[in-house]
mmCIF file of the C-alpha atoms, coordinates in Angstrom:
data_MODEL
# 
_entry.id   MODEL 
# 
loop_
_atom_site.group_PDB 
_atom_site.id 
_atom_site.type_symbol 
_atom_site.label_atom_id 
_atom_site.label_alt_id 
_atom_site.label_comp_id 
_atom_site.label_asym_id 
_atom_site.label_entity_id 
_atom_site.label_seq_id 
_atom_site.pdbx_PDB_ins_code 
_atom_site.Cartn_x 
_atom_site.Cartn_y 
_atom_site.Cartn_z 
_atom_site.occupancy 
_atom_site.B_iso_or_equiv 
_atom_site.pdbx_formal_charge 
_atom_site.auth_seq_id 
_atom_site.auth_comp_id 
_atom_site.auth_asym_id 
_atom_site.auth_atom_id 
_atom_site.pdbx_PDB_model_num 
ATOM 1   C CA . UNK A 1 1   ? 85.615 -11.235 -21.910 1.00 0.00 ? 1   UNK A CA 1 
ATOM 2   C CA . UNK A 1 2   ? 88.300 -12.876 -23.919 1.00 0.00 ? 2   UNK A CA 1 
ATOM 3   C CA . UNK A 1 3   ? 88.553 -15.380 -21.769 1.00 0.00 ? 3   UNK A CA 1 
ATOM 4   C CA . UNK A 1 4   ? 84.979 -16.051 -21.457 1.00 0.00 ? 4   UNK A CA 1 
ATOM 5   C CA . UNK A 1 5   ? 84.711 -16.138 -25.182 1.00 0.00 ? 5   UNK A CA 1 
ATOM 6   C CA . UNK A 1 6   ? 87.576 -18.277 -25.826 1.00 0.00 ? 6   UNK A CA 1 
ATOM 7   C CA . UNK A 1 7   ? 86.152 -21.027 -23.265 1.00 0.00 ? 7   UNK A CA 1 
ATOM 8   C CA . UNK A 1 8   ? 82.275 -20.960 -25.427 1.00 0.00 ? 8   UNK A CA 1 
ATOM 9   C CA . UNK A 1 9   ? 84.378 -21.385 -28.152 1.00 0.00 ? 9   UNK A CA 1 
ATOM 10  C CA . UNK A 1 10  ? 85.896 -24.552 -27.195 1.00 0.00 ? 10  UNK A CA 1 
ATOM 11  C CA . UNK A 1 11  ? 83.171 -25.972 -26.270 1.00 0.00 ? 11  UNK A CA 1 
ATOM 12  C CA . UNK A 1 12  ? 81.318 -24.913 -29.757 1.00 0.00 ? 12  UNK A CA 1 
ATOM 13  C CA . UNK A 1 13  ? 78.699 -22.730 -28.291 1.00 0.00 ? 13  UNK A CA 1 
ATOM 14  C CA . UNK A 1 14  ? 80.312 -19.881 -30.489 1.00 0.00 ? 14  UNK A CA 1 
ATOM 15  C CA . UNK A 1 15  ? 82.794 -19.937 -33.401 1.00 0.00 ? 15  UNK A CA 1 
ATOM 16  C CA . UNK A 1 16  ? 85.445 -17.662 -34.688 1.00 0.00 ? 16  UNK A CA 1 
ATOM 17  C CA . UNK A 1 17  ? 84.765 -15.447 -38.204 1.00 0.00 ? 17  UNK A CA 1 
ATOM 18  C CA . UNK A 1 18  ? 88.493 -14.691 -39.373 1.00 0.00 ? 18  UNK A CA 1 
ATOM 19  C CA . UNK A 1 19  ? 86.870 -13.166 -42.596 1.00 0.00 ? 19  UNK A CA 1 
ATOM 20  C CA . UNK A 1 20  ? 84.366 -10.997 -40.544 1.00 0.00 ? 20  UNK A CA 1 
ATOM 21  C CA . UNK A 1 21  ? 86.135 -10.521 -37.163 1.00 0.00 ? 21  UNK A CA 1 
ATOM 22  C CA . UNK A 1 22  ? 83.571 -11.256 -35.021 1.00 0.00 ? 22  UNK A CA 1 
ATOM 23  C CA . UNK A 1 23  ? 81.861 -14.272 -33.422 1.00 0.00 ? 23  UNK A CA 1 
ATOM 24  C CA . UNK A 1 24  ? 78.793 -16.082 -34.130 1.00 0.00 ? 24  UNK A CA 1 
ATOM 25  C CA . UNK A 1 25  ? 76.447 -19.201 -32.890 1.00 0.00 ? 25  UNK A CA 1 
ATOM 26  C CA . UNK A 1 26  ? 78.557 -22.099 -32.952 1.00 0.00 ? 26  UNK A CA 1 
ATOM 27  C CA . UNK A 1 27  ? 76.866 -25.758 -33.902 1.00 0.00 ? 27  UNK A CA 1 
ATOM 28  C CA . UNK A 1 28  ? 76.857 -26.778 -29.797 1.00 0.00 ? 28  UNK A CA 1 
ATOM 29  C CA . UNK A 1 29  ? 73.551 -24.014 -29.484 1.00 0.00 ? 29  UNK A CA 1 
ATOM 30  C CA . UNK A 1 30  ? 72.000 -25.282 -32.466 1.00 0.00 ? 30  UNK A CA 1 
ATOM 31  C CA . UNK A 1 31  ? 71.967 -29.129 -30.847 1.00 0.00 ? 31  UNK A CA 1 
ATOM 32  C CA . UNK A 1 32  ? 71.223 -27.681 -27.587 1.00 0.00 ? 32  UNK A CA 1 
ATOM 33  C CA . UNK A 1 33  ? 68.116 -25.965 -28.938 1.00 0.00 ? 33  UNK A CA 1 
ATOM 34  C CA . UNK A 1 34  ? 67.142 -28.909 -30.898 1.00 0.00 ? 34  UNK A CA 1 
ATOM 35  C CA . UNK A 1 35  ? 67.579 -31.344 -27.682 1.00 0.00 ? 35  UNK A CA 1 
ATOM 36  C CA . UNK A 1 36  ? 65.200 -28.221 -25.648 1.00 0.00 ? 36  UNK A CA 1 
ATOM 37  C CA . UNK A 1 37  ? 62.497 -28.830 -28.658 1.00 0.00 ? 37  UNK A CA 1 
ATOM 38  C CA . UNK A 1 38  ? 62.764 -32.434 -28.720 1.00 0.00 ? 38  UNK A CA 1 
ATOM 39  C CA . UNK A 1 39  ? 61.578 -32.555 -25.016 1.00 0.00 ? 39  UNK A CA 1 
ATOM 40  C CA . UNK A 1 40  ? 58.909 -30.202 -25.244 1.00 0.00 ? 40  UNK A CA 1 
ATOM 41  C CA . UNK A 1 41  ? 57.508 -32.396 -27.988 1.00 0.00 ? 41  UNK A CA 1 
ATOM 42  C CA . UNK A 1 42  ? 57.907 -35.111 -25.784 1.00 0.00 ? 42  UNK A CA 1 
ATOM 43  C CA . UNK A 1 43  ? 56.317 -33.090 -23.175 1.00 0.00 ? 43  UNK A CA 1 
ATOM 44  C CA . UNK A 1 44  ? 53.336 -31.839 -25.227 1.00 0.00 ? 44  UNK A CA 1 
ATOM 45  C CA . UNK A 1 45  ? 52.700 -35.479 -26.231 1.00 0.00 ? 45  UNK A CA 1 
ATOM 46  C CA . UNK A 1 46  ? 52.488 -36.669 -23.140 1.00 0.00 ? 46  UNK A CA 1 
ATOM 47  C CA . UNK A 1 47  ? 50.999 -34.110 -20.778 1.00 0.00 ? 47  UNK A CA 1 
ATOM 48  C CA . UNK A 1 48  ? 47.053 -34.970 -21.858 1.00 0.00 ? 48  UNK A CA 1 
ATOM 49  C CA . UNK A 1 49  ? 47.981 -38.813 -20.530 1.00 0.00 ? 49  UNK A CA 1 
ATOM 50  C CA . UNK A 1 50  ? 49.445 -37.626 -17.518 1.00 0.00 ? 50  UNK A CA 1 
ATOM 51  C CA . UNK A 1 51  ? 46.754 -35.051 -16.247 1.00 0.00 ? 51  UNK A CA 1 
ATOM 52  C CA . UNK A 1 52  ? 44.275 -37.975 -16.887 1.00 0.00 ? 52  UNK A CA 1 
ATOM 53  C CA . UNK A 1 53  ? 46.487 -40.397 -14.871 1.00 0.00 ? 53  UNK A CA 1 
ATOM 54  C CA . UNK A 1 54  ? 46.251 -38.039 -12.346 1.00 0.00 ? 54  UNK A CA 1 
ATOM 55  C CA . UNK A 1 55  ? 43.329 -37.895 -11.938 1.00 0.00 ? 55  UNK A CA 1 
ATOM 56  C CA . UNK A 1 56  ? 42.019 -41.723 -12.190 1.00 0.00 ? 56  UNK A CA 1 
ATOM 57  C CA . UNK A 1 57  ? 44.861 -42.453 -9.230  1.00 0.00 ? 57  UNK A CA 1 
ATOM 58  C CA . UNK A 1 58  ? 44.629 -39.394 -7.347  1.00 0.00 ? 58  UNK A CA 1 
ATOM 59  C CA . UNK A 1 59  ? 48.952 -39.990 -7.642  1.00 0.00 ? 59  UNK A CA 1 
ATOM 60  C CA . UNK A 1 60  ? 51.315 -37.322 -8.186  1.00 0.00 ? 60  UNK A CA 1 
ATOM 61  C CA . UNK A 1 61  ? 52.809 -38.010 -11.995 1.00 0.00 ? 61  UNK A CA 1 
ATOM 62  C CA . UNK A 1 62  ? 56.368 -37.283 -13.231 1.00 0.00 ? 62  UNK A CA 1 
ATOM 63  C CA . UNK A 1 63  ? 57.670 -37.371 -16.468 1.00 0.00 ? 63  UNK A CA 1 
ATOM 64  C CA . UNK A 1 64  ? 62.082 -38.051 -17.138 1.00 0.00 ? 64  UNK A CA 1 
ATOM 65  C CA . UNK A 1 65  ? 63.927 -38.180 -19.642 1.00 0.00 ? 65  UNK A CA 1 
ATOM 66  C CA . UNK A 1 66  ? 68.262 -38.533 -20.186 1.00 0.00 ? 66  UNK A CA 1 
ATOM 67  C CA . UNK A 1 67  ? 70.020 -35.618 -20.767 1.00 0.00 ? 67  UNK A CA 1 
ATOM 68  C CA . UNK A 1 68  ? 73.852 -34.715 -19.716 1.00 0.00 ? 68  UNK A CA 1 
ATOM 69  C CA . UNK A 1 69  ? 74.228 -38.074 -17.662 1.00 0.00 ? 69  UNK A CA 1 
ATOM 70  C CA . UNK A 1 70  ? 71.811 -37.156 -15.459 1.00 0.00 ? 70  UNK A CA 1 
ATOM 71  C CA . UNK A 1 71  ? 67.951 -37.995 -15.012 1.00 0.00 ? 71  UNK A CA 1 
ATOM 72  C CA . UNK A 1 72  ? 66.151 -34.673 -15.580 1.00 0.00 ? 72  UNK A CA 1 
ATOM 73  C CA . UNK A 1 73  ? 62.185 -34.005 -14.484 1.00 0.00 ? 73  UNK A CA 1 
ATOM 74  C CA . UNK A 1 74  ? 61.051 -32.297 -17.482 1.00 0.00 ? 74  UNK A CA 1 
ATOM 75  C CA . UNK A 1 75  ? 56.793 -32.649 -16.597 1.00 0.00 ? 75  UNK A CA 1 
ATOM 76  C CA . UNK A 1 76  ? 55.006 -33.280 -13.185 1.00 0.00 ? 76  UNK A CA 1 
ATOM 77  C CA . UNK A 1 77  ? 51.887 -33.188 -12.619 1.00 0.00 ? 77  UNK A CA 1 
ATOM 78  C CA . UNK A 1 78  ? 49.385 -33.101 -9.293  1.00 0.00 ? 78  UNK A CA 1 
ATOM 79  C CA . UNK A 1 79  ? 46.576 -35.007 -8.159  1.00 0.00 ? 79  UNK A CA 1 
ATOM 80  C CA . UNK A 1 80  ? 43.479 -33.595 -7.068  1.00 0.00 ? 80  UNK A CA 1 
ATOM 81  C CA . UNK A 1 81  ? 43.780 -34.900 -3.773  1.00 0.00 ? 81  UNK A CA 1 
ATOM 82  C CA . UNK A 1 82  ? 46.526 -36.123 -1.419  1.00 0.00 ? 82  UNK A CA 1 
ATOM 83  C CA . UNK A 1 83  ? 48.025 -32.608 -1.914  1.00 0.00 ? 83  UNK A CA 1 
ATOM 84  C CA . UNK A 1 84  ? 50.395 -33.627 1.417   1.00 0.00 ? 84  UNK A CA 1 
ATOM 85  C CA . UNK A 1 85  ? 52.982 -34.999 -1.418  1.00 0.00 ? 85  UNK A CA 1 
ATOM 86  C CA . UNK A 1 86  ? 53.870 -31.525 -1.941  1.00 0.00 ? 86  UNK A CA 1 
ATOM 87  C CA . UNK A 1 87  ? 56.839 -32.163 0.602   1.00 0.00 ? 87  UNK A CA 1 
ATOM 88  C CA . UNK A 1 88  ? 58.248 -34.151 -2.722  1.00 0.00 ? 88  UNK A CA 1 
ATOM 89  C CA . UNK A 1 89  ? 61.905 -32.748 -2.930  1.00 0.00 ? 89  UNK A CA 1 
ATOM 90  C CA . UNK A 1 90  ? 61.589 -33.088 -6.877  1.00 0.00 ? 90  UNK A CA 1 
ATOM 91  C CA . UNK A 1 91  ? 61.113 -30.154 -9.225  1.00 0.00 ? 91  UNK A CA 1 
ATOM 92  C CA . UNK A 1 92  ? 60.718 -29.714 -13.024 1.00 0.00 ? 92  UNK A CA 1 
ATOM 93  C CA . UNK A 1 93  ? 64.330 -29.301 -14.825 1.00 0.00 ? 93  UNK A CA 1 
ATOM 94  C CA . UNK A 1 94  ? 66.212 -30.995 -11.763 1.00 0.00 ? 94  UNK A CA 1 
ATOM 95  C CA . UNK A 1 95  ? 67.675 -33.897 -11.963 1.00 0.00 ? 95  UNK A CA 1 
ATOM 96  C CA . UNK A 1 96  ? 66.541 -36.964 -9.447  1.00 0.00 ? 96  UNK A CA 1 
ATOM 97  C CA . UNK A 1 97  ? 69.341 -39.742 -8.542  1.00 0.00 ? 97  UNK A CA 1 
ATOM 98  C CA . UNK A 1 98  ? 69.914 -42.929 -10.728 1.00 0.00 ? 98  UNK A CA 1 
ATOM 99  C CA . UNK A 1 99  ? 69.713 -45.725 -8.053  1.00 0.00 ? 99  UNK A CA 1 
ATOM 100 C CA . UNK A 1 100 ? 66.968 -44.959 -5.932  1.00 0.00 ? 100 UNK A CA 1 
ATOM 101 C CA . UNK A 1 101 ? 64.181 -43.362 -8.135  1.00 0.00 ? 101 UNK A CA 1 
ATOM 102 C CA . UNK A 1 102 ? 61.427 -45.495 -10.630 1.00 0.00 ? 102 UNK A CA 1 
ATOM 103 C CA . UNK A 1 103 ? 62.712 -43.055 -13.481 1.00 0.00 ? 103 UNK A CA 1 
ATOM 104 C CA . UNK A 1 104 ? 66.426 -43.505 -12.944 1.00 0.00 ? 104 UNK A CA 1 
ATOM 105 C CA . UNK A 1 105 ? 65.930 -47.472 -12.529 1.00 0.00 ? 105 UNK A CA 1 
ATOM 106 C CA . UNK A 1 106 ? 63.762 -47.540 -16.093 1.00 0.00 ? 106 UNK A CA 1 
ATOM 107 C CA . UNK A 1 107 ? 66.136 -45.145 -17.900 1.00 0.00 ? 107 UNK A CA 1 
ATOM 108 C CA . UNK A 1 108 ? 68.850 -47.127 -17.219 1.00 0.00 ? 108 UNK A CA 1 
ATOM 109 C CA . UNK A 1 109 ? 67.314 -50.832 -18.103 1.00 0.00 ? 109 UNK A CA 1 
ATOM 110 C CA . UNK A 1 110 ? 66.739 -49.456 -21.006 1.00 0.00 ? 110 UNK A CA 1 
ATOM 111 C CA . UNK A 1 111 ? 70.346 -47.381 -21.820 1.00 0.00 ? 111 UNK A CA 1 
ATOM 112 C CA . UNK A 1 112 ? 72.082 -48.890 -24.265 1.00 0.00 ? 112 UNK A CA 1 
ATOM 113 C CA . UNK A 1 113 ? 75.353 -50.267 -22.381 1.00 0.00 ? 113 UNK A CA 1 
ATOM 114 C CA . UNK A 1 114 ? 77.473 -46.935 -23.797 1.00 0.00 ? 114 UNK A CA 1 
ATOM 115 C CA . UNK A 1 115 ? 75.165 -44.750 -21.990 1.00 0.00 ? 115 UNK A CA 1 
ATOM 116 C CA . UNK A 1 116 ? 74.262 -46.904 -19.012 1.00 0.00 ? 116 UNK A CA 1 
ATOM 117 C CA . UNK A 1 117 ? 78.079 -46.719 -18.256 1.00 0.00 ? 117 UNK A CA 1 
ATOM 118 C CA . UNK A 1 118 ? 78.266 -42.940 -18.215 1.00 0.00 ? 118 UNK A CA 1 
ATOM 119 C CA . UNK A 1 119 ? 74.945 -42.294 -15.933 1.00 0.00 ? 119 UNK A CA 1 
ATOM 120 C CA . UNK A 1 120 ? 76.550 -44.658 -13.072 1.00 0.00 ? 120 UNK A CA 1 
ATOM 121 C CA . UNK A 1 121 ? 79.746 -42.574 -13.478 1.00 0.00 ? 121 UNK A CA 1 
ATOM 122 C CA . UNK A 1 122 ? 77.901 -39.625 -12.519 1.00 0.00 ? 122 UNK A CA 1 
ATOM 123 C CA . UNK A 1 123 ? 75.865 -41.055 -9.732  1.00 0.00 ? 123 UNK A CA 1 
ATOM 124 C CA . UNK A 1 124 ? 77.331 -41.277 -6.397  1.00 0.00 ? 124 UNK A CA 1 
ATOM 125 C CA . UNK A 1 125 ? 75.005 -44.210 -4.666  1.00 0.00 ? 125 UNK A CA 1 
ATOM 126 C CA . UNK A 1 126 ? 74.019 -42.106 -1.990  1.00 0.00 ? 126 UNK A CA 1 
ATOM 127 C CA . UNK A 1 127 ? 72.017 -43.418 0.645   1.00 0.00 ? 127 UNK A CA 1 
ATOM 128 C CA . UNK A 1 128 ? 68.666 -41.187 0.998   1.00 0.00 ? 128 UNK A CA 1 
ATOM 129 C CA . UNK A 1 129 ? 67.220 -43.779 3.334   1.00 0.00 ? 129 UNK A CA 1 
ATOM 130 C CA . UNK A 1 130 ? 67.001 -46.606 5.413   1.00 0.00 ? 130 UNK A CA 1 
ATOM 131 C CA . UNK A 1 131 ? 65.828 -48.576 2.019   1.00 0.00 ? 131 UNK A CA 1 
ATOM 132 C CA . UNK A 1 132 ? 68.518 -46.717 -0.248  1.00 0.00 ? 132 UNK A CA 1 
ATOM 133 C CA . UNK A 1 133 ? 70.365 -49.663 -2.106  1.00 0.00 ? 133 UNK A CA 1 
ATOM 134 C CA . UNK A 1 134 ? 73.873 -48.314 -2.543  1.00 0.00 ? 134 UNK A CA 1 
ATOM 135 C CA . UNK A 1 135 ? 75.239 -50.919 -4.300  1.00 0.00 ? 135 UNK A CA 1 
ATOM 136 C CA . UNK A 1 136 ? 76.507 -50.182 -7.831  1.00 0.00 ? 136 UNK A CA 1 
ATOM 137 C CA . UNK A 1 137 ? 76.733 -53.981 -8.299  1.00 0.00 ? 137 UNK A CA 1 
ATOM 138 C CA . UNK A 1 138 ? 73.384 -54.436 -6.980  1.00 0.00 ? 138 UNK A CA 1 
ATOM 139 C CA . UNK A 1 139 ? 71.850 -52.105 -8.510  1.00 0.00 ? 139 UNK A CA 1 
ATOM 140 C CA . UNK A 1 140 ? 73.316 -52.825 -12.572 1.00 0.00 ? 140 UNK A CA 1 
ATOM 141 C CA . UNK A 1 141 ? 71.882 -56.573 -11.333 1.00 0.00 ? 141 UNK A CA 1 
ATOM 142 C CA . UNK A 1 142 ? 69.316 -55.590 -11.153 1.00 0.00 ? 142 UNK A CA 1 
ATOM 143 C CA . UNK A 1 143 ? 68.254 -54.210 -14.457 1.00 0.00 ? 143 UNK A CA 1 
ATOM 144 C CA . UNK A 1 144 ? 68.100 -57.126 -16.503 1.00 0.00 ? 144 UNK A CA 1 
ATOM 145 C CA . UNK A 1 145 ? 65.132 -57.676 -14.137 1.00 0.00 ? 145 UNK A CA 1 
ATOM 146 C CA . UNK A 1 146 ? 63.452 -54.869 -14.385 1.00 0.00 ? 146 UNK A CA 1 
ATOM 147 C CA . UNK A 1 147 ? 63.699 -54.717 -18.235 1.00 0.00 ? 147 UNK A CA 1 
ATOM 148 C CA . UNK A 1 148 ? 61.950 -58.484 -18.002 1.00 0.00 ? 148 UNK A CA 1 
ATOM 149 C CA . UNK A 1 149 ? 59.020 -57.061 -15.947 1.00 0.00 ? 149 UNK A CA 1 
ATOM 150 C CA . UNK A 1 150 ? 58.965 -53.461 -18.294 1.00 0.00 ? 150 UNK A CA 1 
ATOM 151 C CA . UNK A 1 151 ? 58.543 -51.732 -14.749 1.00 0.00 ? 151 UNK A CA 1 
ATOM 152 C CA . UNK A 1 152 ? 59.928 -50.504 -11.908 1.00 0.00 ? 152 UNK A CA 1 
ATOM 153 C CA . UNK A 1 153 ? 58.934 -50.296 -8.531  1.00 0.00 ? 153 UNK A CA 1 
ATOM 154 C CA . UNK A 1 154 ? 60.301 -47.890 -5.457  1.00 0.00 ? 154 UNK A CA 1 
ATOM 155 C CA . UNK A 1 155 ? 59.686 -48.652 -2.212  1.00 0.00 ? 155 UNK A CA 1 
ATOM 156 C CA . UNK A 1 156 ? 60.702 -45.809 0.037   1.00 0.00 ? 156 UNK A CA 1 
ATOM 157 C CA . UNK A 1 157 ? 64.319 -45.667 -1.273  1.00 0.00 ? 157 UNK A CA 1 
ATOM 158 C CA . UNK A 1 158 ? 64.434 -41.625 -2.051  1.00 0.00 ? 158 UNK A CA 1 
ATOM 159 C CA . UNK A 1 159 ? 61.953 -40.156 0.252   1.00 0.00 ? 159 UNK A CA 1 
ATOM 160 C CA . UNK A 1 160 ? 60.843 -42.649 2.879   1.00 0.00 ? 160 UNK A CA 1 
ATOM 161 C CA . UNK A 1 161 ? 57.246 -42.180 2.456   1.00 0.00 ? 161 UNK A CA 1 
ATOM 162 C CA . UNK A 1 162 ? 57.369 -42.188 -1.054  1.00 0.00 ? 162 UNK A CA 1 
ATOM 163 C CA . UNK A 1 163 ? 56.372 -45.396 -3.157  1.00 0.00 ? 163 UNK A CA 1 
ATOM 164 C CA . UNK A 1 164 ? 56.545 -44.854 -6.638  1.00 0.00 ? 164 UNK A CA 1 
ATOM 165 C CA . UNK A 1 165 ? 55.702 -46.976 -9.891  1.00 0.00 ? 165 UNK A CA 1 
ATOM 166 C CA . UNK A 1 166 ? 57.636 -46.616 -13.408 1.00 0.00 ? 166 UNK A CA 1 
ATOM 167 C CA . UNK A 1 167 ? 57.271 -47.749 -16.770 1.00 0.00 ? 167 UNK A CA 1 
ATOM 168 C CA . UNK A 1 168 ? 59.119 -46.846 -19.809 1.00 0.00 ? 168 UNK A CA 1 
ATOM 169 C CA . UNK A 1 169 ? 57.487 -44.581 -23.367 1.00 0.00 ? 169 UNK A CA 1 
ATOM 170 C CA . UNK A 1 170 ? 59.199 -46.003 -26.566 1.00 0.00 ? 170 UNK A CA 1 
ATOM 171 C CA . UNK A 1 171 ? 59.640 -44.449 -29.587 1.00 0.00 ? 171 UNK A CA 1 
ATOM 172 C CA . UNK A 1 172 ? 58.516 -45.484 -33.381 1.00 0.00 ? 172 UNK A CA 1 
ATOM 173 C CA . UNK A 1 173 ? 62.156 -47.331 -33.322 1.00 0.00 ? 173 UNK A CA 1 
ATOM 174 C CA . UNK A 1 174 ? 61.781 -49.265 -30.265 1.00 0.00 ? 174 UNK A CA 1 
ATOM 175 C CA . UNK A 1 175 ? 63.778 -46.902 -28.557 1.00 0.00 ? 175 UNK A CA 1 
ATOM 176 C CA . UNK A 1 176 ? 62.848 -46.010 -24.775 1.00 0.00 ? 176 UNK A CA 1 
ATOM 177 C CA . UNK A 1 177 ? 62.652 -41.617 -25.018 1.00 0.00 ? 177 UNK A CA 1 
ATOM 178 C CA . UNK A 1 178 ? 61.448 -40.890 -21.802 1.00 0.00 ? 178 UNK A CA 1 
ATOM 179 C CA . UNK A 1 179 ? 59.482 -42.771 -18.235 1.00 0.00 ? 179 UNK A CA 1 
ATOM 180 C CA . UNK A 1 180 ? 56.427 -42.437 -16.415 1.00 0.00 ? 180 UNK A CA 1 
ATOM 181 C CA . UNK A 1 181 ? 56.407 -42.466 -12.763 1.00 0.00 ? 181 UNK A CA 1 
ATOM 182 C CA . UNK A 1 182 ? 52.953 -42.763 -10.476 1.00 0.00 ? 182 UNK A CA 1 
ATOM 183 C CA . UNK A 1 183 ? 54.042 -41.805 -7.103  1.00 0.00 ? 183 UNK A CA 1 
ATOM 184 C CA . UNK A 1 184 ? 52.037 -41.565 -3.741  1.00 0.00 ? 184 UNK A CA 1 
ATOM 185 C CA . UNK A 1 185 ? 52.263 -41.867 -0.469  1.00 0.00 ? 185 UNK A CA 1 
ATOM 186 C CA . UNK A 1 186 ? 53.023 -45.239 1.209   1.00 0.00 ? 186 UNK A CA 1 
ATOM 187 C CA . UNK A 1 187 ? 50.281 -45.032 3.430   1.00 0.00 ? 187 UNK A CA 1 
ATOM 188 C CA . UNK A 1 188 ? 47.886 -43.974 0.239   1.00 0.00 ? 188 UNK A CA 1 
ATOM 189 C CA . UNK A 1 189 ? 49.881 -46.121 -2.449  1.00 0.00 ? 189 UNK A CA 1 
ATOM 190 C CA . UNK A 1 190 ? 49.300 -49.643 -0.588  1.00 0.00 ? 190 UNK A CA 1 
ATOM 191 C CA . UNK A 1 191 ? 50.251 -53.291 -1.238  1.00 0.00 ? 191 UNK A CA 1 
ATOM 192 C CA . UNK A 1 192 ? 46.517 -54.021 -1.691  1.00 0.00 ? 192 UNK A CA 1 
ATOM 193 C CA . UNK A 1 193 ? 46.461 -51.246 -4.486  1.00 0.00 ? 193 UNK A CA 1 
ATOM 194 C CA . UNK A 1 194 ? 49.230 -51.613 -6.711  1.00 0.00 ? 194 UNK A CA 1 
ATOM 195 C CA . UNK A 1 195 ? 47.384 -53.555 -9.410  1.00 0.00 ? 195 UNK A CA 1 
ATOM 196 C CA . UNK A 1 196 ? 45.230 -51.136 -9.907  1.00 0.00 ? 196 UNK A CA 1 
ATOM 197 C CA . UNK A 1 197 ? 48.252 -48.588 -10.132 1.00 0.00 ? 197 UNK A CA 1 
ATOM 198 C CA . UNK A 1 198 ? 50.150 -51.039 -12.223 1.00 0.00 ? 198 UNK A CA 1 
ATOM 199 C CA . UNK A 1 199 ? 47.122 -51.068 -14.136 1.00 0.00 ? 199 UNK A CA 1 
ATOM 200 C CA . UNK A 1 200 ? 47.003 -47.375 -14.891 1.00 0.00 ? 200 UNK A CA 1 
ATOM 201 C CA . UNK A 1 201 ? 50.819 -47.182 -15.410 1.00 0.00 ? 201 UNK A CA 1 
ATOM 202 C CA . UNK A 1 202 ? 50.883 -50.050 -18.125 1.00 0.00 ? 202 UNK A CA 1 
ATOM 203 C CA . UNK A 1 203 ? 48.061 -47.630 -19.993 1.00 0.00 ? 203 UNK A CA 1 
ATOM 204 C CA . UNK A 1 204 ? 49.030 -44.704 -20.089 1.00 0.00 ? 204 UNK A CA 1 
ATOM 205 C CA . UNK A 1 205 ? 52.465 -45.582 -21.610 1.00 0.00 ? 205 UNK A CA 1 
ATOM 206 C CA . UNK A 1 206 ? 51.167 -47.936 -23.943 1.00 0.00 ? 206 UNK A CA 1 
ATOM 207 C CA . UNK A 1 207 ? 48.664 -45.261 -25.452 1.00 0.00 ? 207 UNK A CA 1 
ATOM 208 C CA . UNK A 1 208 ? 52.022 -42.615 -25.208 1.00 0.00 ? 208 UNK A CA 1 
ATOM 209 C CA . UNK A 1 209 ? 54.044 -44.602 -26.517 1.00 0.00 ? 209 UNK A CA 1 
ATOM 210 C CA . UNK A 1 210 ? 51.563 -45.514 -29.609 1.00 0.00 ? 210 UNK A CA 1 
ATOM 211 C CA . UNK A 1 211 ? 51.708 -41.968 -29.653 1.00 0.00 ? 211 UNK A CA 1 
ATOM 212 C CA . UNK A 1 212 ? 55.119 -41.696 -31.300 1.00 0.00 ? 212 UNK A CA 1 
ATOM 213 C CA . UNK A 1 213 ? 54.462 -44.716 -32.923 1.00 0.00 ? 213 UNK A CA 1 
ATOM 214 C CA . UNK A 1 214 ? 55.468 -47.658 -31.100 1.00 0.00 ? 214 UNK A CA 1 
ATOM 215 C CA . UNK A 1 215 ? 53.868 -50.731 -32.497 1.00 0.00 ? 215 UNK A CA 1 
ATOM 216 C CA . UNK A 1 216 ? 52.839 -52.914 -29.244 1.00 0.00 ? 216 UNK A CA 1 
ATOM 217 C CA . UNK A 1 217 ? 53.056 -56.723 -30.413 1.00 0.00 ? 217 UNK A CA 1 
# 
């Protein structure tokens, strides 16, 4: 137990009272708590937007934010229809790889270079399928690009029947808080249709975004 104390303590999750003798809630628990409320706000916010996205592409909706390094699924919602997307591997409070997911790729256009550098040291560039880029070079390339476009586009690289498009939700500082992935079926989610998915995508952000009071120019 002493052990097990001594190690919270280190990492501030409990501190010492010489005076008292006895522990108490260190300053680590209350930033943990306050990073657990700052994503359900995030996730309150947002979930109207998303069920209504849902439902106007019949596309499964995910919502990811940064936390720890990693990309973390903190809201997904279903579509009505096209329930045969339930094979998605992806769960609420897991985390989903940098380099071949929309979220990972819009996270990390938008990291600032600090943080960019500590989410590829925690992804291994695994390749999930025949379209995984594994590329580390490749892949920081190609954010500058997708930053230009403000989306991000999947094309089979995690699951390979999985297409999936992202955009980014700022905050009233221009900062980017969280992404917004449409994802469907590559047989349902087709070339011919992507405008009007891109089309849906670009709203719902916007309006999220406005939300926490982004100004759009």
């Amino acid at each position: 137990m002493l052990r097990i104390m001594a190690s919270l303590e280190s990492e501030g999750f409990v501190k010492y009272d010489e005076e008292r003798r006895k522990y108490r809630l260190g300053i680590a628990l209350f930033n943990l708590g306050n990073t657990a409320f700052e994503f359900l706000d995030i996730k309150k916010v947002c979930t109207p937007y998303l069920k209504r996205a849902a439902v106007e592409s019949q596309l499964l909706i995910h919502l990811a934010v940064i936390e720890d390094n990693r990309i973390i699924v903190i809201d997904k919602v279903w579509p009505t229809d096209h329930l045969d997307v339930i094979a998605l591997v992806s769960y609420v409070g897991g985390s989903v790889p940098l380099h071949c997911t929309g979220v990972g790729k819009i996270l990390s256009a938008y990291s600032s270079e600090r943080t960019l550098q500590k989410l590829v040291a925690h992804c291994e560039f695994e390749a999930y399928s025949a379209n995984t880029n594994t590329s580390r070079e490749q892949f920081l390339e190609s954010l500058p690009i997708i930053r230009e476009k403000g989306f991000a586009f999947n094309d089979c690289e995690h699951e390979p029947y999985l297409r999936c498009i992202t955009r980014p939700i700022f905050n009233s500082d221009g900062k980017v808080i969280a992404a917004v992935s449409l994802s469907g079926l590559k047989d349902v989610m087709t070339d011919e249709k992507l405008g009007f998915y891109g089309e849906i995508s670009q709203r719902t952000t916007r309006e999220i975004s406005r939300e926490f009071g982004y100004r759009i120019n």
